[in-house]
C-alpha positions in Angstrom: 90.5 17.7 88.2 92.9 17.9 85.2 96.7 18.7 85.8 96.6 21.8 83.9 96.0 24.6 85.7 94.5 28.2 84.1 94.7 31.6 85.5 93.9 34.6 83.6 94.7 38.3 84.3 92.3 41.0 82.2 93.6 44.8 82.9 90.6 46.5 84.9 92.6 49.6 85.8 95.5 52.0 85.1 97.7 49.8 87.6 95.2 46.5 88.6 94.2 43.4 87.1 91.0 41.5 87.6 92.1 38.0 88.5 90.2 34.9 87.5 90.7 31.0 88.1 87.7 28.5 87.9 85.0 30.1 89.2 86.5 32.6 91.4 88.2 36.3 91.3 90.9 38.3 92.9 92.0 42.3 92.1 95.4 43.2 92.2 96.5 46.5 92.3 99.3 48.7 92.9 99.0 51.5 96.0 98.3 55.2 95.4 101.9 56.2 96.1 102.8 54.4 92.8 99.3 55.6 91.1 97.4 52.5 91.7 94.1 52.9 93.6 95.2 50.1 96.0 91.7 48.2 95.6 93.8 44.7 96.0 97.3 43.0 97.2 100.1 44.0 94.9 101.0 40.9 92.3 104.4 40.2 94.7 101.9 39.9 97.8 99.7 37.8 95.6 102.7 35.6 95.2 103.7 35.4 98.9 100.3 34.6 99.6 100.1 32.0 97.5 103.5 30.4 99.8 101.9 31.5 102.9 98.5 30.0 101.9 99.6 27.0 100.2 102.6 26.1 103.1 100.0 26.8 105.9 97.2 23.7 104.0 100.9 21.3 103.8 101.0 22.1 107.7 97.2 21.3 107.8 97.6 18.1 106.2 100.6 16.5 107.5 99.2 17.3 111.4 95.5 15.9 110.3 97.2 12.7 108.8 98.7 12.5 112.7 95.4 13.2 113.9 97.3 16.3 115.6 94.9 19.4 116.3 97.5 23.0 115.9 95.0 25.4 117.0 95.9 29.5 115.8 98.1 27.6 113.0 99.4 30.7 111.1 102.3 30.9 107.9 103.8 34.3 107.9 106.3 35.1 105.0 108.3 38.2 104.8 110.7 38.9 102.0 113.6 41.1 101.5 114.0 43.2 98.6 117.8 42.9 97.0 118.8 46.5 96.7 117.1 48.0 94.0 116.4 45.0 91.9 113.1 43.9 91.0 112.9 40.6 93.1 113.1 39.3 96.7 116.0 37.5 97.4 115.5 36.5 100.8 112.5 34.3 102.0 111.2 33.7 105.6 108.2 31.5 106.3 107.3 31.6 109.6 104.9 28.7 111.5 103.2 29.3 114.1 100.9 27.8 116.1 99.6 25.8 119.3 101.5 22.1 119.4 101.7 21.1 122.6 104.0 18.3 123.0 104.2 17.8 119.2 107.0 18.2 117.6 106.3 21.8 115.2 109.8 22.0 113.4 109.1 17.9 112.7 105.5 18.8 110.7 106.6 21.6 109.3 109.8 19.6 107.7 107.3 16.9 106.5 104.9 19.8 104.9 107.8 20.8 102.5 107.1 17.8 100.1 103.5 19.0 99.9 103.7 22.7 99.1 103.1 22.8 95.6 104.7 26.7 95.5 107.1 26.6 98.0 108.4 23.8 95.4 108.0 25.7 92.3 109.8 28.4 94.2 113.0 26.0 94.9 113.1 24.8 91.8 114.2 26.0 88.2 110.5 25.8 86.3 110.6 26.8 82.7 108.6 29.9 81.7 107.9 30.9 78.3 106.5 34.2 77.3 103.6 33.8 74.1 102.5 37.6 72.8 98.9 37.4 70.8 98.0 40.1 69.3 94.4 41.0 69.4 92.6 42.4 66.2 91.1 45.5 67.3 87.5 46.1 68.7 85.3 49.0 69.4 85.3 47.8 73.4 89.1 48.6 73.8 89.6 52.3 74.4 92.6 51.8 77.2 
């Protein structure tokens, strides 16, 4: 697998995207109360998904390399909104799961390292914004 990683969002509705990396596909969408049709998560539960998903495998793989079963392991994240910005400001990723006499708050403090987002999320990364514009085409009546 190459270190270059490719995800592409195409418009598939007034407020949703059709979502596509290698071979597989994701909607996003806002809800009805905003005038989405709330056929997928919204882009910022995308995100914490991503951190919930990704922090959960870390937890996986630190515990396997232990050979420590944690049955019902679950990563919850809730965020807090600040005021009426548009961002979260406040993280909380929760871990739970069946340890027994292992040490959770020790795996979950060796995961950190191997969460690729919850790193990209503690961390200044550079984005850059590229606009391309399209030539018209008869297939483009939005």
């Amino acid at each position: 697998m190459s270190d270059a990683l490719h995800v592409q969002a195409t418009r598939s509705g007034p407020l949703s995207a059709t979502i596509t990396a290698r071979e597989h596909e994701v909607v996003a969408d806002e809800p009805a109360s905003v005038g989405g049709s709330d056929a997928g998560m919204m882009p910022t539960e995308l995100m914490f998904a991503a951190l919930s998903s990704c922090f959960c495998l870390a937890v996986a793989h630190v515990a396997a390399k232990r050979d420590i079963a944690l049955p019902g392991l679950r990563v919850r994240v809730d965020a807090e909104r600040i005021g009426r910005e548009l961002r979260y400001g406040r993280v909380r990723v929760e871990v739970a799961a069946v340890a027994g006499e292992h040490d959770l708050a020790a795996l979950v403090e060796r995961a950190k390292p191997f969460c690729w987002v919850s790193n990209m999320l503690a961390n200044d990364i550079e984005v850059t914004y590229v606009p391309v514009v399209l030539p018209p085409s008869s297939s483009d009546a939005r």
